[in-house]
C-alpha positions in Angstrom: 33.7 -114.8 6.1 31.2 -113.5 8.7 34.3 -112.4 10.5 35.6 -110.4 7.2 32.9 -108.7 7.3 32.6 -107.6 10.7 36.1 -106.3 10.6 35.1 -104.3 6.9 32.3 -102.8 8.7 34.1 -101.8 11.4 37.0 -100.2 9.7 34.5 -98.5 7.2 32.8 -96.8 10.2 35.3 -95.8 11.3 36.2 -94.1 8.5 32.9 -92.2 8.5 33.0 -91.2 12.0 36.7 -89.8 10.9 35.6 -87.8 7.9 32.9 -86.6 9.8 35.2 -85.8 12.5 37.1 -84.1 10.1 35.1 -82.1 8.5 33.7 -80.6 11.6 37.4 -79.0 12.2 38.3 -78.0 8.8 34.4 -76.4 8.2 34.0 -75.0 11.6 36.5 -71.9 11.2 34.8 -71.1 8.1 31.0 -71.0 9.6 32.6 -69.0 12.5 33.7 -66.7 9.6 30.6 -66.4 8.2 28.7 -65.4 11.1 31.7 -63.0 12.1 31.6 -61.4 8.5 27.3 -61.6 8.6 27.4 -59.5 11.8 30.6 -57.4 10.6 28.3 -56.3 7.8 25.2 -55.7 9.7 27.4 -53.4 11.6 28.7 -51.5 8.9 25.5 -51.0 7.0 23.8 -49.3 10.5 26.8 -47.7 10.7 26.4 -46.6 7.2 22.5 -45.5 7.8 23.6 -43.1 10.9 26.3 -41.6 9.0 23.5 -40.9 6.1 21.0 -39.9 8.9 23.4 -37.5 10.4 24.5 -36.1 6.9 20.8 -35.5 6.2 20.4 -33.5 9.5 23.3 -31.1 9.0 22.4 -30.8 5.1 18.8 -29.6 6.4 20.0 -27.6 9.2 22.5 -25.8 6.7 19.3 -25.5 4.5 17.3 -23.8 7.4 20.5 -21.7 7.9 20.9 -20.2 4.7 16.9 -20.0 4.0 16.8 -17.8 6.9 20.2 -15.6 6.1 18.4 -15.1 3.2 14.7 -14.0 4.5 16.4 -11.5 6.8 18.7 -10.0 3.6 15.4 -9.6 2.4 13.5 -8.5 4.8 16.5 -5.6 5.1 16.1 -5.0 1.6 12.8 -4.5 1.9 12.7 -2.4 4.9 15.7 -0.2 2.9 13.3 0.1 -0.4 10.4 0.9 2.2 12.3 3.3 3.7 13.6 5.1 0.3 10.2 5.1 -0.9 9.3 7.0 2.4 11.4 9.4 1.7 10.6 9.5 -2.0 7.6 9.6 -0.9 7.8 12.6 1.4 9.9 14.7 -1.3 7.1 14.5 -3.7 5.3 15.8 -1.3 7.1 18.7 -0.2 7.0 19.8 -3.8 3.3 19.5 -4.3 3.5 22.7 -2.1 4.9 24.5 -4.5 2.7 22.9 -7.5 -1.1 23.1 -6.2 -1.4 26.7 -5.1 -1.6 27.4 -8.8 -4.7 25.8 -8.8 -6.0 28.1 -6.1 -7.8 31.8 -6.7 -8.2 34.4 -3.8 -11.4 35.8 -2.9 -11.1 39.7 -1.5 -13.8 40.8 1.1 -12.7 44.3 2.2 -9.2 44.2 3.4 -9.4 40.2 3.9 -8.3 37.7 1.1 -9.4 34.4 1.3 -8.1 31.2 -0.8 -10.4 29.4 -3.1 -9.9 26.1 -5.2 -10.6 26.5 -8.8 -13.2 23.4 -9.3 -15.2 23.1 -11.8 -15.3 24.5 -15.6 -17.9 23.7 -18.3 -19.3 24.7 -21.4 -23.6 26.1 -20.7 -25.5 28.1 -23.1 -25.0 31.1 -21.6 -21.2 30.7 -21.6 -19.2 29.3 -19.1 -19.7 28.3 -15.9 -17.0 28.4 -13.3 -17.4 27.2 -9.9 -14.7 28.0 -7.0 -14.6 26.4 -3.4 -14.1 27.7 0.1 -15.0 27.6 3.4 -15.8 31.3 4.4 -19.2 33.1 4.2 -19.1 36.9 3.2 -20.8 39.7 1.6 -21.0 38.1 -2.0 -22.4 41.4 -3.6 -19.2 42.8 -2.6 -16.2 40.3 -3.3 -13.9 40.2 -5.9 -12.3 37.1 -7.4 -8.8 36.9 -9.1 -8.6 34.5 -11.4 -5.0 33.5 -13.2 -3.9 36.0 -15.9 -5.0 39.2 -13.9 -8.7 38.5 -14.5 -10.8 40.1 -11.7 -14.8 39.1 -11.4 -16.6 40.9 -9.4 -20.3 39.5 -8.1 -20.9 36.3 -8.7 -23.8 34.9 -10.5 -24.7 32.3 -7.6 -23.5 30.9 -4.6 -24.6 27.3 -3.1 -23.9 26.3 0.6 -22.9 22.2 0.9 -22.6 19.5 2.7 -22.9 21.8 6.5 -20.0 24.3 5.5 -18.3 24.1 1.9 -19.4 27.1 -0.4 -19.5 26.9 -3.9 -19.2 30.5 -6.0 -20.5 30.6 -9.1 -19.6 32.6 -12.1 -20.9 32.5 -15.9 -18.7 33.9 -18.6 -18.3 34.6 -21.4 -15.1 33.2 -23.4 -12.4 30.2 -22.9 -11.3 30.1 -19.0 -9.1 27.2 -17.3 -9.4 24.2 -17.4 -10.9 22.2 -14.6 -8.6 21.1 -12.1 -6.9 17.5 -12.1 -8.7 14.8 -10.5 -7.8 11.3 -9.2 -8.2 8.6 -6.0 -6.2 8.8 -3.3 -4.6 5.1 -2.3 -3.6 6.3 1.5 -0.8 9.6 1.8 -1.3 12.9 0.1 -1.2 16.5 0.7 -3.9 18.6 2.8 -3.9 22.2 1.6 -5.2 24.6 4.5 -6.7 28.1 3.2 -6.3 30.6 5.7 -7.9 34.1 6.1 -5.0 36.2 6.0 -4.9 35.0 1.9 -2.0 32.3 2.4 -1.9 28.5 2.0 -0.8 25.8 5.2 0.6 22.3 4.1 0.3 18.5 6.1 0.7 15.6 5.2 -2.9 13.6 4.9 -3.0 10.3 6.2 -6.5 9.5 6.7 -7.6 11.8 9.5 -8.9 16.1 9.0 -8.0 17.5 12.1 -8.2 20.1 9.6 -10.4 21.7 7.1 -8.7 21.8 3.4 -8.4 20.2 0.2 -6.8 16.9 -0.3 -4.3 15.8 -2.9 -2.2 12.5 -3.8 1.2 12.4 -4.4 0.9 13.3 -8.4 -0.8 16.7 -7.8 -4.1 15.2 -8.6 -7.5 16.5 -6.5 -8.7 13.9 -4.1 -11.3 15.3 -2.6 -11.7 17.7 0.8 -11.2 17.4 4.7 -14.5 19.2 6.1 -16.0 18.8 9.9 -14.0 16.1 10.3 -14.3 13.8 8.1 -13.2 12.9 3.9 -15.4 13.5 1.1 -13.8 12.3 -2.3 -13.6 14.4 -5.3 -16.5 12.1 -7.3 -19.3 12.8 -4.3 -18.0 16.6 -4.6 -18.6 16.7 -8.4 -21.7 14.5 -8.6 -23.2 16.8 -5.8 -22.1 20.2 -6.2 -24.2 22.3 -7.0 -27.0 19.9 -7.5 -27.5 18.7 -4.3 -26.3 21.9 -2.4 -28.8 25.0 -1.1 -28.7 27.8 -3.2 -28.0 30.9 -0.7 -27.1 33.6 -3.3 -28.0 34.6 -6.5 -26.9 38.2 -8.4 -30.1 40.8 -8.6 -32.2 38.5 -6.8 -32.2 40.6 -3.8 -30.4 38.3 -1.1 -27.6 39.8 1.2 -25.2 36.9 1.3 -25.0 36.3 4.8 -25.0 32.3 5.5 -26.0 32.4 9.5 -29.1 34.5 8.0 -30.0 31.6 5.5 -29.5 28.9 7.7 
């Protein structure tokens, strides 16, 4: 009996050792597998994020590409519109010299004409009062103005020196007269308007600097105020000022001979 069952227990271990045996070479292939397919995976899937990454890249750089195609399109669009309005710009300009000398008078001094802006018109008791701006002194008892519509006035009623050099003639009459002359700002190009002596009108462009002395206007035909002694006075210190703030230097039947240098 003891024998039986020494033989049993030998012939049942060695079945187990056998199974075991045996399922260490049928199971074996398929762990290899599984590691193999584990790393195979691992592989694709970085594989997978370096394509993506590289996608990304080109998709951005494409991007880049096509934002700056289109900045420089625009930017030549621009530069195209900013050019047209330049030239827009300029023909406006070039027309305004046919526009403003309407709003200009001439002043005669013996044989000698000299331009004058039409500046100021109002309504005063005594009827009304028209005042005209230049830069020349002369013998006011003996000037004649012409006005638009072949009107002629003869001696004026005063005369007021301003701001070192700008003269403002005054006359007082009696009936409706023009209209006082257009005024507006001036955002940075207009039109400078140089009277000379000889009773004629010279034209530049104004871009912020008098090199010479003449009246300024923007691009609509608006008064923007006058280039004197070098530097810009706007149109709202000219109104507010003139003739308040100016020196009276002439004034009809007072006696006074109407020579500036004398008065100052």
């Amino acid at each position: 009996m003891s024998r039986l069952w020494t033989i049993l227990t030998v012939f049942l271990g060695a079945v187990v050792v056998v199974s075991l045996a045996l399922l260490f070479i049928f199971y074996r292939p398929s762990i290899v597998t599984k590691h193999i397919v584990k790393e195979e995976s691992k592989r694709v899937e970085r594989e997978s994020i370096l394509e993506n990454k590289v996608e990304e890249t080109m998709n951005e750089t494409v991007k880049t590409e096509t934002i700056t195609t289109e900045t420089k399109e625009e930017d030549v669009s621009n530069n195209s519109s900013n050019l047209n309005l330049s030239q827009g710009l300029e023909e406006r300009l070039k027309n305004l010299e046919k526009v403003v000398p309407n709003f200009f008078v001439k002043i005669q001094e013996g044989i000698i004409y000299h331009p004058a802006l039409l500046f100021k018109v109002y309504g005063t008791a005594k009827g009304t009062s028209i005042h005209i701006l230049t830069f020349s002194s002369m013998e006011w008892k003996f000037i004649k103005t012409f006005l638009v519509r072949g009107k002629v006035l003869s001696e004026p009623d005063r005369v007021f020196f301003c701001n070192g050099g700008i003269v403002d003639v005054n006359y007082v009459v009696k009936g409706i007269w023009p209209p006082e002359i257009p005024r507006e700002s001036l955002d940075s190009v207009g039109l400078v308007v140089i009277p000379e002596e000889r009773g004629t009108l010279r034209f530049a462009t104004f871009n912020g600097n008098c090199t010479d002395n003449g009246f300024v206007f923007n691009p609509g035909g608006e008064f923007a105020g006058i280039c004197f002694g070098g530097k810009f006075i706007d149109y709202n210190t000219l109104y507010s000022d003139i003739p308040d703030k100016c020196q009276l230097i002439y004034e009809k039947g007072e006696g006074n001979d109407g020579d500036i240098q004398s008065e100052n």
